[in-house]
C-alpha positions in Angstrom: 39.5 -54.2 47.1 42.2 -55.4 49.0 43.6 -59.1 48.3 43.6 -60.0 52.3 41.2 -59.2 54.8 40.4 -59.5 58.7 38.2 -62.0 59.6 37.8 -62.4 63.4 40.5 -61.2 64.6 42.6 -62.8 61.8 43.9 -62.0 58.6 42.4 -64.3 55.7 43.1 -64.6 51.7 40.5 -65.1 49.3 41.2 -68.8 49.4 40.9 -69.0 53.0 38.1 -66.9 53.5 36.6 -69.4 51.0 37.4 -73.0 53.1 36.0 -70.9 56.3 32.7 -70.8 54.4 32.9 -74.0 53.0 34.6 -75.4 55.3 37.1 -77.6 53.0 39.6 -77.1 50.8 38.5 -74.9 47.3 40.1 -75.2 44.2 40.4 -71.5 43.6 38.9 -67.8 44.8 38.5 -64.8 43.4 39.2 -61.4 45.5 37.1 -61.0 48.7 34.6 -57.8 48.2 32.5 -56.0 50.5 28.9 -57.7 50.7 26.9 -54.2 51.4 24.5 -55.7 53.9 24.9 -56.9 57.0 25.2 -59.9 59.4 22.3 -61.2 60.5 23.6 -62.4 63.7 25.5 -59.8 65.0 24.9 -56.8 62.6 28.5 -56.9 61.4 30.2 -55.9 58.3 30.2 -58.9 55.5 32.3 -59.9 53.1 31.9 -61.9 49.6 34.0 -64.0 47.9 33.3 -66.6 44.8 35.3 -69.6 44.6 35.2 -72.9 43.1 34.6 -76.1 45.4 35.1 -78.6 42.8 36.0 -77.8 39.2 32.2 -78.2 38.1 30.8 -75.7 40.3 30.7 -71.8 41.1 29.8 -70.7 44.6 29.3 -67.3 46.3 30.1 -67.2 49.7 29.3 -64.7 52.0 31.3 -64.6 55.5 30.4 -62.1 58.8 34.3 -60.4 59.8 33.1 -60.5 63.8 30.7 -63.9 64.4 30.7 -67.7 62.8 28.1 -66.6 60.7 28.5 -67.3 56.8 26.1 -68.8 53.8 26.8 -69.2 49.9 24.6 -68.7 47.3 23.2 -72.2 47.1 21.9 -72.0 50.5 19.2 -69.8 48.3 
């Protein structure tokens, strides 16, 4: 997959794609992938990306390209 994305009318990395969904700053992120489901807001396409909050911890995160929507795997 491609290393940038559009996200809401804007283009995102994997790193900020990541501090969108966590809203703070991530150590690192791996490349953002298409999350084959959709949102459950607005219907619209979703994209994944794991990063790493903190230097202990591995998160998924999962982010809507067209609404606010997002979650990460520990919302589970």
């Amino acid at each position: 997959m491609a290393d940038n994305r559009v996200v809401q009318g804007r283009m995102v990395t994997p790193e900020s794609l990541a501090e969108l969904i966590e809203d703070d700053d991530v150590m690192d992120a791996e490349a953002i992938d298409d999350a084959d489901r959709s949102c459950p807001d607005c219907g619209g396409d979703v994209l994944s990306v794991g990063y790493m909050p903190g230097i202990t911890e591995f998160v998924t995160g999962f982010k809507c390209q067209n609404c606010d929507w997002s979650e990460t795997d520990r919302d589970d």
